[in-house]
C-alpha positions as CSV (number, residue, x, y, z in Angstrom):
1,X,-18.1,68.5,2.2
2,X,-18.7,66.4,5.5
3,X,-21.7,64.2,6.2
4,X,-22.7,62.9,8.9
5,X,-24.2,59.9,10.1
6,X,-25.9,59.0,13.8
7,X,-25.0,55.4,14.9
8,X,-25.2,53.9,18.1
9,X,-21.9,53.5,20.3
10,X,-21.1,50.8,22.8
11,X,-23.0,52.5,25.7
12,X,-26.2,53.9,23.4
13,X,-25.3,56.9,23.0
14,X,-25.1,59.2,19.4
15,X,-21.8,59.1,18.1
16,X,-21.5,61.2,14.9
17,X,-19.5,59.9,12.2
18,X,-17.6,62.0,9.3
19,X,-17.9,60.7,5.5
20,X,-13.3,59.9,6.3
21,X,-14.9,58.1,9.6
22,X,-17.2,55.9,7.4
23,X,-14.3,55.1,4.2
24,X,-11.5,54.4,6.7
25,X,-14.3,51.7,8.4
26,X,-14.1,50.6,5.4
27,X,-10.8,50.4,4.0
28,X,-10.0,48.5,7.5
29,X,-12.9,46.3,7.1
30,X,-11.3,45.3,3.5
31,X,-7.7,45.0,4.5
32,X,-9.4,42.7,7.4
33,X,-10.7,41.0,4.4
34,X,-7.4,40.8,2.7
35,X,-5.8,39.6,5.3
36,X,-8.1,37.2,6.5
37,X,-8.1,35.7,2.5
38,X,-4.7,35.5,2.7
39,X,-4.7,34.0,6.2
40,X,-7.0,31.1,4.4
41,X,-5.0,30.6,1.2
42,X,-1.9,29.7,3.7
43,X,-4.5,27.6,5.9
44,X,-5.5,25.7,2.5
45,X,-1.9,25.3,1.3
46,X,-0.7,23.9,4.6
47,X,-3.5,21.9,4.5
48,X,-2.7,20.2,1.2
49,X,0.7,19.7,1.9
50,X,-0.2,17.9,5.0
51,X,-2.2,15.9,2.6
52,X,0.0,15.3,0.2
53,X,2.6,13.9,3.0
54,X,0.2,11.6,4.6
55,X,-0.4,10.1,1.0
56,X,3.6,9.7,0.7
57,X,3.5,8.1,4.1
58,X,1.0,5.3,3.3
59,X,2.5,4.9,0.3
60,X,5.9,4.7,2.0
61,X,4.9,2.4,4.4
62,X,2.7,0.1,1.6
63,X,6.0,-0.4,0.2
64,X,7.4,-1.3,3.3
65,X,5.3,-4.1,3.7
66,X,5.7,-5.7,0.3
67,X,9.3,-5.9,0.4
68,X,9.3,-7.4,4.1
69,X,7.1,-9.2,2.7
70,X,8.9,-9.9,-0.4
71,X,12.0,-10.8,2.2
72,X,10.6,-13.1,4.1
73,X,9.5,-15.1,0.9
74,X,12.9,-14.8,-0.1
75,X,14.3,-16.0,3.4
76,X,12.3,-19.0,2.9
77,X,13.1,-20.1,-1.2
78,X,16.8,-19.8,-0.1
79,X,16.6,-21.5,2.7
80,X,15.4,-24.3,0.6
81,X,17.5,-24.2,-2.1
82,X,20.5,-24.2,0.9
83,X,18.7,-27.7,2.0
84,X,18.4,-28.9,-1.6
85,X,22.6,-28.2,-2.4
86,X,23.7,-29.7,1.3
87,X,21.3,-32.9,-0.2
88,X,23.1,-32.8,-3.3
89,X,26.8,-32.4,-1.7
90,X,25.9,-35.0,0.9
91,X,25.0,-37.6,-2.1
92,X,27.6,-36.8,-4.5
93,X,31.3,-38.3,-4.1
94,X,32.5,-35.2,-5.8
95,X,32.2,-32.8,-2.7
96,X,33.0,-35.7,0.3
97,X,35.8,-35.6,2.2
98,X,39.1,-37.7,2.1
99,X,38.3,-39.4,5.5
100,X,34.7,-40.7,3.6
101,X,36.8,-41.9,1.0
102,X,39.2,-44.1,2.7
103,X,36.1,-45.0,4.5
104,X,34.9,-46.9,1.8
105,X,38.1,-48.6,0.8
């Protein structure tokens, strides 16, 4: 059994539709749907991934900074514990040379 429907077409004229015409509208109008859901879950997911990565990059580079940081802090304590054992070389007649010692003589 056919039914059919009077709807407008582009130009205003009367197009008549089946009941098939009408259900594969609307079959096509869900896969649309489908597609476009699925076209959004992807959208979403790529989204949060590109999330997730800028978190890992400011983390990444947080860290960075504390252990340049860290380095430079540790640059500096050695390079006064180097001053401090040259000071305690330069004083002590354990580490002089020979040509200090005869020197003193």
């Amino acid at each position: 059994m056919f039914r059919l429907d009077v709807s407008t077409g582009d130009r205003g004229t009367a197009v008549l539709l089946t009941k098939q015409d009408n259900e594969d509208f609307t079959m096509n109008c869900h896969i649309d749907d489908m597609e476009n859901q699925v076209e959004m879950e992807e959208k979403t997911r790529l989204i949060n991934q590109v999330l997730e990565l800028q978190h890992t990059l400011e983390d990444l580079s947080a860290r960075v900074d504390a252990v340049k940081e860290e380095n430079l802090k540790l640059k500096s304590e050695n390079q006064v514990l180097g001053q401090y054992i040259e000071n305690l070389m330069s004083a002590s007649s354990v580490f002089q040379t020979t040509d200090n010692k005869s020197k003193r003589k």
